[in-house]
C-alpha positions in Angstrom: -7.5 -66.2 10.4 -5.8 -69.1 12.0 -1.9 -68.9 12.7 0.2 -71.2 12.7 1.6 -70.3 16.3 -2.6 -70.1 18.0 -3.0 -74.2 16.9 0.6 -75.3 18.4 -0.2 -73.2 21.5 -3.3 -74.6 21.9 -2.2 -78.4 21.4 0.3 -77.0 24.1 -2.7 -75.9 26.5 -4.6 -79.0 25.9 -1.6 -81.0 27.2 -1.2 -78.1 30.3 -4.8 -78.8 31.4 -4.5 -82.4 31.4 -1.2 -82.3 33.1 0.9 -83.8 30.8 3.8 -82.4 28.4 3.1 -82.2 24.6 4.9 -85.6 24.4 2.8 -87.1 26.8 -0.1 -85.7 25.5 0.9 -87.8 22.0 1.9 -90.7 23.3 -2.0 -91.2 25.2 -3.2 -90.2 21.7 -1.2 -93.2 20.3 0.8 -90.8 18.5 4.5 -90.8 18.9 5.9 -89.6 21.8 8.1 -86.5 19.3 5.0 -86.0 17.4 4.4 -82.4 19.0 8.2 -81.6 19.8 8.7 -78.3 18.9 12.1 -78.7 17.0 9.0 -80.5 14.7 6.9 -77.5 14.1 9.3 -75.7 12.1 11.1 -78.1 9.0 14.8 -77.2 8.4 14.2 -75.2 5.8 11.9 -72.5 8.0 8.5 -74.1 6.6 5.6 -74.1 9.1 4.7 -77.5 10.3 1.0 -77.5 11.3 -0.6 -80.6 13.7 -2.9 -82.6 10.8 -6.6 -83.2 11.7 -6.1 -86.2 12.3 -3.8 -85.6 14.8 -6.1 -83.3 16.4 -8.8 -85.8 16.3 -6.7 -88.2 18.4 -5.9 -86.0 20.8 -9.2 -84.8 21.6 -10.9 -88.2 21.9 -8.1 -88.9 24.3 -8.7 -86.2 26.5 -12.5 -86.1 25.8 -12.4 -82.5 25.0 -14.8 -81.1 22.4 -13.6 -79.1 19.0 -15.2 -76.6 20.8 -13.1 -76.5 23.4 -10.1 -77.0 21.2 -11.1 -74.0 19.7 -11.7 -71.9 22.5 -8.3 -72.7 23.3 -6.8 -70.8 20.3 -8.3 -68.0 20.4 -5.9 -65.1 23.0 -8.7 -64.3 25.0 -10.0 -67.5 26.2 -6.6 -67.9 27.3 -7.1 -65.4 29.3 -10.1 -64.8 30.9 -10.8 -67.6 34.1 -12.9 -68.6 36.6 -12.6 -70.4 40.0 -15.0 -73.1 40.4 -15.9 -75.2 43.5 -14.4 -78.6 43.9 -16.6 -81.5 45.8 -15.3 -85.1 46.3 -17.4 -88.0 44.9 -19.0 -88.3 48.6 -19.6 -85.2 49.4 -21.9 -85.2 45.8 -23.9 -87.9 47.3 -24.7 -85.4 50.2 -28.1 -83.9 49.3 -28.0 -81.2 52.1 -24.4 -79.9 50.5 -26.3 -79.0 47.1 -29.1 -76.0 46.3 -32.4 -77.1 44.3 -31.0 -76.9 41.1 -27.8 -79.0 41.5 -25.1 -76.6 42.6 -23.0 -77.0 45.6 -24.5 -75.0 48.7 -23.0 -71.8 50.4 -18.8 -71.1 50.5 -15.5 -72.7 51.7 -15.3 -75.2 49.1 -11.7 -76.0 47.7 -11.9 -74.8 44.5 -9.6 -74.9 40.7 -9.0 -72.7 38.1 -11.0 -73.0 34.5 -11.1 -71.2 31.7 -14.4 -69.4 31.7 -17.0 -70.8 29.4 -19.8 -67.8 29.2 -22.8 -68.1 31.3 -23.3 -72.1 32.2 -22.4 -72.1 36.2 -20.2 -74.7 36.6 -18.3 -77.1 39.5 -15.8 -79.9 39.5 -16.4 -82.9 40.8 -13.3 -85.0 42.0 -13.5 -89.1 40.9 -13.1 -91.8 43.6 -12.9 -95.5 43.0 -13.0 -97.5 39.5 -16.5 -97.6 38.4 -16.0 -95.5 35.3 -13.1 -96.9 33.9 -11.3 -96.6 31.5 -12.6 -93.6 31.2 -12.0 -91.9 33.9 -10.3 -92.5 36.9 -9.7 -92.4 40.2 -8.2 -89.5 41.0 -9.2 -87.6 37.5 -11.4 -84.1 37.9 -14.7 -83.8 35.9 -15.6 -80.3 35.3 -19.6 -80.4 34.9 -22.6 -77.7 34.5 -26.3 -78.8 35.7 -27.6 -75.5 33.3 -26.2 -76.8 30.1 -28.2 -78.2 27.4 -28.3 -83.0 27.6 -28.5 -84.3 24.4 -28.2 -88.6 23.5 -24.5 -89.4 23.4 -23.5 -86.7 26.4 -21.8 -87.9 29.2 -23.3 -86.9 32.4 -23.4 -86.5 36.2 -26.5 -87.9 38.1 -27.4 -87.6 41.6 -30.4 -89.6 43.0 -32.6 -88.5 46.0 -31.0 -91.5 47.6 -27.4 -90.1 47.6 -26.2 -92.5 45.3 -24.3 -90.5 42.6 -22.9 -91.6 39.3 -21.6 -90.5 35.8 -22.9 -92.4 32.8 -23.5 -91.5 29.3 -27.1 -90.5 28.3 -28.9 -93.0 25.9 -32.3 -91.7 26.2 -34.5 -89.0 27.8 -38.3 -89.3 28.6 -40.8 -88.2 30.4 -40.9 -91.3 33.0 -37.6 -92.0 32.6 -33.8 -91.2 31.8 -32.4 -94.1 30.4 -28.5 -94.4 31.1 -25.4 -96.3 29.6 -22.6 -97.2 32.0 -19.2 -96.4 30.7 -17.7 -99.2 31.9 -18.3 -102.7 30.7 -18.5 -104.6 34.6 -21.6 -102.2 35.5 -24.9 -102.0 34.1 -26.7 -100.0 32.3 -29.5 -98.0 34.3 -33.2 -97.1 33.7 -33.9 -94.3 36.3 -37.7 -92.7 36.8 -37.6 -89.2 36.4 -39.0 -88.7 39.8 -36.0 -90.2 41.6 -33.2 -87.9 39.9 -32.3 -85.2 42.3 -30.0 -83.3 39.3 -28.1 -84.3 36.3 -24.8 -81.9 35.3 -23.2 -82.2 32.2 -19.8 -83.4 31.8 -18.2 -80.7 30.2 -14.4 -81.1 30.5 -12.0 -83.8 32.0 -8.7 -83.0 33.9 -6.7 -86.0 34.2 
């Protein structure tokens, strides 16, 4: 059973991972910015105050997490359990010789980040430079990825070419010859990539901002 206390300290988390404040975790939602104030979660009369689903919704699509995820956030002992995972800038992904076959960074003495462990996918972070992706993501921002997990249309992904060239897109289709790509921003095309020139495609799986 849900409690009352598990959803507000996992609106809280949300906001933690993201680096912002529960107020500035409403306000990118286009909530208001006392929406999640915890003199709010409690009315004056001792009634609990729960976060509607709509409110939820918002603040999931502005942070680009999953209802998985939110979920995983409210049960204790996802809380509790993490995982260090290695961090590579955008450059460094582009370096083929830095990467093993199946699309995870090579040997030790990466920098790496805490995570909340997610069960078997390996995973890494990948560290965004420049303002191809936006608004999306940004400069700066940290895209936690996984090249085991499972692409479906609609899933936003990680691509690496044999040339070195290296960018994330959202997945539009998936053949045989080719992996068709949409750009998530508006100023760069889409892309139609043969199979044979993909060196490994991650999954975006989480977005620290």
């Amino acid at each position: 059973m849900l409690t009352h206390g598990q959803i507000w300290n996992a609106v809280d988390r949300l906001a933690e991972q993201h680096g912002l404040s529960a107020s500035g975790l409403a306000r990118r939602a286009g909530l208001d910015a006392t929406s999640f104030n915890k003199s709010k979660r409690v009315s004056a009369d001792g009634r609990e105050r729960w976060p509607s689903s709509e409110s939820i919704a918002k603040i999931l699509a502005a942070t680009g997490a999953s209802i998985h995820d939110f979920v995983a956030l409210v049960d204790p002992q996802a809380q509790q359990a993490h995982m260090s995972v290695p961090l590579v800038g955008w450059a460094q992904a582009g370096a083929g010789r830095l990467f093993t076959e199946d699309g995870m960074p090579a040997g030790t003495g990466w920098e790496e980040i805490a995570f909340p462990d997610r069960g078997p996918d390996r995973l890494f972070a990948v560290e965004v430079s420049g303002d191809s992706m936006e608004p999306l993501y940004r400069d700066g921002d940290i895209l936690i990825v996984s090249p085991d997990a499972a692409i479906r249309k609609g899933d936003r992904v990680v691509v690496r070419l044999h040339n070195g060239e290296v960018m994330a897109k959202e997945l539009e289709r998936r053949t045989l010859q080719n992996v068709e790509l949409r750009s998530l921003n508006v100023d760069h095309a889409n892309r139609v990539v043969p199979v044979p020139d993909i060196d490994w495609i991650a999954r975006i799986m989480w977005v620290r901002q």
